[in-house]
DRENPA-3360 file (N, C-alpha, C; in nm, 2 decimals, always signed):
BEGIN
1 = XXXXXXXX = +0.08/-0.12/+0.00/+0.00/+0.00/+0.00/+0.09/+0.13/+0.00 ~ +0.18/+0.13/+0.03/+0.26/+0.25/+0.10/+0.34/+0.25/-0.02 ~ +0.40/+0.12/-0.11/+0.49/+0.19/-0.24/+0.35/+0.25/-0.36 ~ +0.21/+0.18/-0.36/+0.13/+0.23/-0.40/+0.10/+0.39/-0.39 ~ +0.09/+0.41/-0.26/+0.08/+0.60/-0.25/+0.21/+0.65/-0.31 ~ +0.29/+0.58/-0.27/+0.39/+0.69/-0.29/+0.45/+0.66/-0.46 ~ +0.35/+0.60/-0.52/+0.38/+0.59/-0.71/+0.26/+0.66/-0.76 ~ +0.18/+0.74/-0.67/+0.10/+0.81/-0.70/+0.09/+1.00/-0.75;
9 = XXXXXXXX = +0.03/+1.07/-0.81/+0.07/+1.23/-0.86/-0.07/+1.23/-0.81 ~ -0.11/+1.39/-0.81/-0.24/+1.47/-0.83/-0.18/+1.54/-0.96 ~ -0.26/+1.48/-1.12/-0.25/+1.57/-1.26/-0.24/+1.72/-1.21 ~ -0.15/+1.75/-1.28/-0.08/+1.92/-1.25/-0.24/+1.97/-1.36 ~ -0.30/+1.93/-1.43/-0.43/+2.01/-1.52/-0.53/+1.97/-1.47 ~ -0.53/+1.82/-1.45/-0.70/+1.80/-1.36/-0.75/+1.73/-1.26 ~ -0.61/+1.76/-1.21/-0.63/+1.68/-1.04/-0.68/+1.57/-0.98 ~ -0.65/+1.47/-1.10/-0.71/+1.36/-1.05/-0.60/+1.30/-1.03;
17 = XXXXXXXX = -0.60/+1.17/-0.99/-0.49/+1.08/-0.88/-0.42/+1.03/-0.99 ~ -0.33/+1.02/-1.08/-0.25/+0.92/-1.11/-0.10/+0.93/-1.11 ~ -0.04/+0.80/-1.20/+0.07/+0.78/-1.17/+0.20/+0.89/-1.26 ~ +0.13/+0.97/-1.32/+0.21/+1.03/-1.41/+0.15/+1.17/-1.39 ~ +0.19/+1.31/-1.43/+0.15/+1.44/-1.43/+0.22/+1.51/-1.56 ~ +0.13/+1.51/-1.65/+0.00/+1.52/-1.67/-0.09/+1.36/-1.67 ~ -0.15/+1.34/-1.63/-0.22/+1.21/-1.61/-0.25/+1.17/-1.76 ~ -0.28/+1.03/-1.84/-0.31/+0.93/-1.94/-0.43/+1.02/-1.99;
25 = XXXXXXXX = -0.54/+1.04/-1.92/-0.64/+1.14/-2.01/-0.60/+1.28/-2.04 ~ -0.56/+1.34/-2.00/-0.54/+1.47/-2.02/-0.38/+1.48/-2.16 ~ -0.28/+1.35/-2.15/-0.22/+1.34/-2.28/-0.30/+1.28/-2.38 ~ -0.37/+1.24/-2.39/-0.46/+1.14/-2.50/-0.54/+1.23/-2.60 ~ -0.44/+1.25/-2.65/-0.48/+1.38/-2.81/-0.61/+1.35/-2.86 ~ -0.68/+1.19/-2.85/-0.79/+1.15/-2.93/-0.91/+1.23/-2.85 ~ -0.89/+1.28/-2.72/-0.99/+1.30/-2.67/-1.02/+1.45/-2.70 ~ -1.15/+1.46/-2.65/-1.20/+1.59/-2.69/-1.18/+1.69/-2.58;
33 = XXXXXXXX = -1.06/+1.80/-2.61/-0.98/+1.90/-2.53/-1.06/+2.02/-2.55 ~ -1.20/+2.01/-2.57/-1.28/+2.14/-2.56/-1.37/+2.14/-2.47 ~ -1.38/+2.00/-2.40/-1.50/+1.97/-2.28/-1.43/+1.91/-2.16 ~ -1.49/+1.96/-2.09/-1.43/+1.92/-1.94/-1.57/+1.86/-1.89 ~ -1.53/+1.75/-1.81/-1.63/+1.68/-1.72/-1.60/+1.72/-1.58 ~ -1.68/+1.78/-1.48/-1.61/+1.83/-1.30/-1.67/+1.72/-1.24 ~ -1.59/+1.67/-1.16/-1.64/+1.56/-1.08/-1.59/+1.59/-0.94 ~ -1.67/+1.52/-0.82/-1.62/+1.56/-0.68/-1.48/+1.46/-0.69;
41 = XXXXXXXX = -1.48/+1.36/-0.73/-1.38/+1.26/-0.66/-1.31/+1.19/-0.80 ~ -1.21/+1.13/-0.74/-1.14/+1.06/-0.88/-1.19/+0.92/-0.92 ~ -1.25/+0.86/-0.80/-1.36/+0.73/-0.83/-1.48/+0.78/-0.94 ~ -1.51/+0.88/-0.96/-1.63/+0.94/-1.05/-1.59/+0.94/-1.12 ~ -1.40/+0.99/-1.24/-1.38/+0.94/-1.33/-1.39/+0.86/-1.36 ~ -1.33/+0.72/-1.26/-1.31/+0.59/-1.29/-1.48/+0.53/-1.35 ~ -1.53/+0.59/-1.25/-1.73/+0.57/-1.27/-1.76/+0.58/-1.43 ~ -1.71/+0.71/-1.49/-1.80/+0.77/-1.60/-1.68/+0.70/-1.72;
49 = XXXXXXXX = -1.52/+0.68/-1.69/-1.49/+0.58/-1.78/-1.55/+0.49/-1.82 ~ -1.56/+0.39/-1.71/-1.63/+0.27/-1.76/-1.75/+0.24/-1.87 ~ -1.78/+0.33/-1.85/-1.93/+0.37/-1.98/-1.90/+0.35/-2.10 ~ -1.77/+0.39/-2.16/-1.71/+0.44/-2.26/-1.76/+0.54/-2.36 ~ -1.87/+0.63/-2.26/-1.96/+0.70/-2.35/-1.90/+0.85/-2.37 ~ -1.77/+0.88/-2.25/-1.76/+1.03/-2.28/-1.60/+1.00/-2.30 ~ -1.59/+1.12/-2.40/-1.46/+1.13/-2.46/-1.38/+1.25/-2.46 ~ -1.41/+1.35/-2.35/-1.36/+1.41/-2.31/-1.25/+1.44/-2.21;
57 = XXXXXXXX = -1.23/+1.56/-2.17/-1.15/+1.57/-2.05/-1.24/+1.57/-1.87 ~ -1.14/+1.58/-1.78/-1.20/+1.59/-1.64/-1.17/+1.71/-1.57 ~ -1.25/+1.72/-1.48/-1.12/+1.84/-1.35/-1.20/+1.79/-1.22 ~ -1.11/+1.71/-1.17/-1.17/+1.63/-0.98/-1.12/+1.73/-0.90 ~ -1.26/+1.80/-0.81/-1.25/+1.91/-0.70/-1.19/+1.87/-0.61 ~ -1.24/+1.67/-0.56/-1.11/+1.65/-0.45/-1.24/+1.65/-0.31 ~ -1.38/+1.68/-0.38/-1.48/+1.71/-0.25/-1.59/+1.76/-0.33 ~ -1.68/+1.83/-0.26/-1.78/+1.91/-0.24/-1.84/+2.00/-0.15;
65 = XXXXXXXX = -1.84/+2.15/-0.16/-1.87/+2.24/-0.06/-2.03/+2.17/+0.07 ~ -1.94/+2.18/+0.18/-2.01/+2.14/+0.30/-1.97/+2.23/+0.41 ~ -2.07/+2.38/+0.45/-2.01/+2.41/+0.56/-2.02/+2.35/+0.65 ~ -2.12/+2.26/+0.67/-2.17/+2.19/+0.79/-2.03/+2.07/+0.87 ~ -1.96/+2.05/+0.77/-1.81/+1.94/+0.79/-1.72/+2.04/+0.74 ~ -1.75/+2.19/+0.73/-1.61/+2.25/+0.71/-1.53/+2.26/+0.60 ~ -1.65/+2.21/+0.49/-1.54/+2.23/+0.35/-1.62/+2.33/+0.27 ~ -1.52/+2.45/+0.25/-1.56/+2.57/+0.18/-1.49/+2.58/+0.04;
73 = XXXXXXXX = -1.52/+2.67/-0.04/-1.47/+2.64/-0.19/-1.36/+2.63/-0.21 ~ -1.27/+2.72/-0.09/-1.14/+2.69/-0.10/-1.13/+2.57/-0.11 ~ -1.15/+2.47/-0.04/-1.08/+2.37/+0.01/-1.08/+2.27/-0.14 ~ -1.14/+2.31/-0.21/-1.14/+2.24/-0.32/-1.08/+2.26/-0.50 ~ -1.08/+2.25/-0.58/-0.99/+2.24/-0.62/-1.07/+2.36/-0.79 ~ -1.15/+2.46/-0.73/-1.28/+2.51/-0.82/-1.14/+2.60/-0.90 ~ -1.03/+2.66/-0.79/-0.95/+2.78/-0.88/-0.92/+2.75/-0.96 ~ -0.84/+2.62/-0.92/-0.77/+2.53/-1.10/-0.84/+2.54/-1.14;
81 = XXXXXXXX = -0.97/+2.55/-1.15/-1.06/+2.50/-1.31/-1.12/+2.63/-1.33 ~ -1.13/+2.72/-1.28/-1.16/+2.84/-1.32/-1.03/+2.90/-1.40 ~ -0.90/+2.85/-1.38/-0.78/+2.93/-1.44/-0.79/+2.82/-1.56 ~ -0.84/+2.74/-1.51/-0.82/+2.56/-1.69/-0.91/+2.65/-1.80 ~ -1.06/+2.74/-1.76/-1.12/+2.78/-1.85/-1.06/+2.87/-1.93 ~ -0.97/+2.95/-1.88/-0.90/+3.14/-1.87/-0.80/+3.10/-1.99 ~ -0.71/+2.94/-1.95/-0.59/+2.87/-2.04/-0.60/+2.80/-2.14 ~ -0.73/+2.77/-2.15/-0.75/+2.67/-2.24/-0.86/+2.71/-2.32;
89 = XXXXXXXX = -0.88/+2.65/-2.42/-0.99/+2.69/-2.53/-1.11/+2.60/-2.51 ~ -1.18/+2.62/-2.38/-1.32/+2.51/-2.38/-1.40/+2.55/-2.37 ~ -1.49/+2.47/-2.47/-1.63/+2.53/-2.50/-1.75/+2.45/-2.40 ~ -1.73/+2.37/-2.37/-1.82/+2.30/-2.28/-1.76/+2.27/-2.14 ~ -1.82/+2.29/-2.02/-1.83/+2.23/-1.91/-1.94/+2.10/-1.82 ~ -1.93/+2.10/-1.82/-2.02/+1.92/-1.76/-2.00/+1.94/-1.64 ~ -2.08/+1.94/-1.53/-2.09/+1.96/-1.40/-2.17/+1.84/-1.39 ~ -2.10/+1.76/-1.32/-2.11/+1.60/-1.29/-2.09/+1.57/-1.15;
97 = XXXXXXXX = -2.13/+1.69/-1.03/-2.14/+1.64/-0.88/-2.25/+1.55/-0.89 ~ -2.25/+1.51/-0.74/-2.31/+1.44/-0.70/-2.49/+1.51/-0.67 ~ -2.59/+1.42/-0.73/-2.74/+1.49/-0.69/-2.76/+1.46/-0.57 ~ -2.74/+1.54/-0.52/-2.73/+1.57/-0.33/-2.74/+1.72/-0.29 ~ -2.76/+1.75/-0.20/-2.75/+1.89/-0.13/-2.62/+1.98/-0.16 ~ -2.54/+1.88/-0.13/-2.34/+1.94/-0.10/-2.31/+1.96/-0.29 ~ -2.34/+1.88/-0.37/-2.35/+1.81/-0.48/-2.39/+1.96/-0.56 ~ -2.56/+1.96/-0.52/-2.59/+2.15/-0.61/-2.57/+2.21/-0.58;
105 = XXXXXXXX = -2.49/+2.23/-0.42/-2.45/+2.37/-0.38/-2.31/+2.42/-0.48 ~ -2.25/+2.30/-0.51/-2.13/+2.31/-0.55/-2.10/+2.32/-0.72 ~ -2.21/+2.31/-0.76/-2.27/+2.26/-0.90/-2.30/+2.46/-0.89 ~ -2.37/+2.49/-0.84/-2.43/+2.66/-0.85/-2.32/+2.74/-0.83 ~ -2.25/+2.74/-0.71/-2.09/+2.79/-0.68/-2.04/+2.79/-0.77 ~ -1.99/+2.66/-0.87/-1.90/+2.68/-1.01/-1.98/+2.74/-1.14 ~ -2.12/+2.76/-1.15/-2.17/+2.85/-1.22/-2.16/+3.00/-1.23 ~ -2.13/+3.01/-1.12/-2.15/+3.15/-1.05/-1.97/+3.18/-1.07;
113 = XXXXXXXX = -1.87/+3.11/-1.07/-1.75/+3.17/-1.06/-1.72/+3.18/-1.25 ~ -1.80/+3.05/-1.31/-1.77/+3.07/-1.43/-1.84/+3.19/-1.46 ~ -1.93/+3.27/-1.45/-1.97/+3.37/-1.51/-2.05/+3.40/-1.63 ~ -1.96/+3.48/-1.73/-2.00/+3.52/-1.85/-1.85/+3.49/-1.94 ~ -1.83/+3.40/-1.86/-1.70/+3.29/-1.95/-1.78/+3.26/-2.11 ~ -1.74/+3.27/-2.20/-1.78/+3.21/-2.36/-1.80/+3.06/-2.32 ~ -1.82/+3.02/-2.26/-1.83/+2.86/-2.20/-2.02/+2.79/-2.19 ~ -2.01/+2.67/-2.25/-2.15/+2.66/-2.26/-2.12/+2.55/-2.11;
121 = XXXXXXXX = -2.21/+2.59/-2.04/-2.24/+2.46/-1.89/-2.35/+2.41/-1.88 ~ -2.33/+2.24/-1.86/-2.41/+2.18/-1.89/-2.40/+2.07/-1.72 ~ -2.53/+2.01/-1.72/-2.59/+1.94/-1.59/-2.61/+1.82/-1.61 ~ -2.55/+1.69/-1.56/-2.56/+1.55/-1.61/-2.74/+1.56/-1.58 ~ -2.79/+1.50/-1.70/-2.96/+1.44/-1.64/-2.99/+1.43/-1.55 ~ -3.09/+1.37/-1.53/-3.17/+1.31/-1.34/-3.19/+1.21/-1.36 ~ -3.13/+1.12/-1.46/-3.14/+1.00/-1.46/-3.07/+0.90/-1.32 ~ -2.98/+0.98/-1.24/-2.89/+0.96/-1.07/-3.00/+1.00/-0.99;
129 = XXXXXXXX = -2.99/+0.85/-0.93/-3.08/+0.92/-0.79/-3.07/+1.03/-0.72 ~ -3.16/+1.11/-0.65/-3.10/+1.19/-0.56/-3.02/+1.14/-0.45 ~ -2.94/+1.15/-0.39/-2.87/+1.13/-0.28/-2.77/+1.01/-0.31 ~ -2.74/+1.01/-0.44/-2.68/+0.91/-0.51/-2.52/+0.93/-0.51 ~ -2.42/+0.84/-0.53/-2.30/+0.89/-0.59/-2.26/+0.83/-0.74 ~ -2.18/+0.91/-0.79/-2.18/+0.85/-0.91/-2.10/+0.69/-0.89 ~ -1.98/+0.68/-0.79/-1.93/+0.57/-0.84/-2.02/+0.47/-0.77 ~ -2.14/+0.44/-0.79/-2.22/+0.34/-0.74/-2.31/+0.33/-0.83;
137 = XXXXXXXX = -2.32/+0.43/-0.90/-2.40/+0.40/-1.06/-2.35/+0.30/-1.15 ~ -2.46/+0.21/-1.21/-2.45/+0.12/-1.36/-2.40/+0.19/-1.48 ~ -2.33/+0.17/-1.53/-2.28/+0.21/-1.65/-2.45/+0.27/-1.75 ~ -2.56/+0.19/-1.77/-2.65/+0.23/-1.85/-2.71/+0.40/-1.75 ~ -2.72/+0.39/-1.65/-2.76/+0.50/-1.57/-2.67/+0.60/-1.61 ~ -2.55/+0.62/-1.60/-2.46/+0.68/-1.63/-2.44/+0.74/-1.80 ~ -2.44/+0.64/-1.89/-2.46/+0.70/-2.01/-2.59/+0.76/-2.05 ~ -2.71/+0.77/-2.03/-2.82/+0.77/-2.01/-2.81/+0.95/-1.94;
145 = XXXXXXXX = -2.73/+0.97/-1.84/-2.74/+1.07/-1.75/-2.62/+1.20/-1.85 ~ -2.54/+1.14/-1.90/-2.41/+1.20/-1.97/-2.50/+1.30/-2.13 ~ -2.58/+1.19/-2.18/-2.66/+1.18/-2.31/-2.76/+1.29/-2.31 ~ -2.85/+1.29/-2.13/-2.97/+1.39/-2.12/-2.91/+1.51/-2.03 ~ -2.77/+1.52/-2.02/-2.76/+1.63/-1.98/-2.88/+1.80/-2.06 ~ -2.82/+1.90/-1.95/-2.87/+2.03/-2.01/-2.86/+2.11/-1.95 ~ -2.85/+2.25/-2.04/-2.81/+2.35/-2.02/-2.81/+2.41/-1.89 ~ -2.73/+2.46/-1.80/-2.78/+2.55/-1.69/-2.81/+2.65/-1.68;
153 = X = -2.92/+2.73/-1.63/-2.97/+2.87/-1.67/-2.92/+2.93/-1.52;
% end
């Protein structure tokens, strides 16, 4: 376990856990470098790979805003992706928290920092229970949820 952590990075672009920085998705030219998917946790990529329905990029916050346990926006990983929008040329966002309380607070929060970014932001479906996480989702629930996303007003 211990040579396992310590063969481990947080991606210097989207902060998810792997063994190399820049992490295997974020080099993978095939993928589509104009969408980002936001997820709370790095099991949610693992989640929404599995599908093999999205072919885009990630950015893992690492959490979701909870004052109630003390996690505020700092604590999460919203700046990097607010500076990923400012550096990079992306036209779509995917806000992929979790359908929960902590989940929309955090989902509205990154609306509100994106702004009037040229950026289109988009909301996985309701096809996820409420109070659901994604890495406990079926693959069909999941593509299904990725597919009926929409617009956030």
């Amino acid at each position: 376990m211990r040579a396992l952590k310590l063969g481990l990075v947080e991606c210097e672009r989207c902060c998810h856990i792997a063994e190399s920085s820049p992490c295997s998705i974020c080099r993978d030219e095939s993928r589509d470098q104009s969408v980002i998917c936001v997820v709370e946790a790095p099991l949610d990529v693992v989640a929404i790979e599995r599908t093999g329905a999205y072919q885009g990029l990630y950015h893992v916050l690492h959490g979701a805003i909870s004052p109630v346990e003390g996690i505020l926006p700092q604590d999460l990983r919203i700046a990097q992706l607010i500076a990923r929008l400012d550096r990079e040329p992306i036209r779509e966002v995917i806000l992929a928290t979790n359908p929960n309380l902590e989940g929309e607070t955090t989902a509205t929060y990154i609306v509100r920092q994106i702004g009037h970014r040229p950026v289109r932001v988009t909301r996985l479906a309701r096809g996820l229970p409420m109070g659901g996480d994604l890495e406990y989702a079926d693959e069909m629930t999941l593509v299904r949820a990725l597919e009926g996303r929409s617009e956030v007003q």
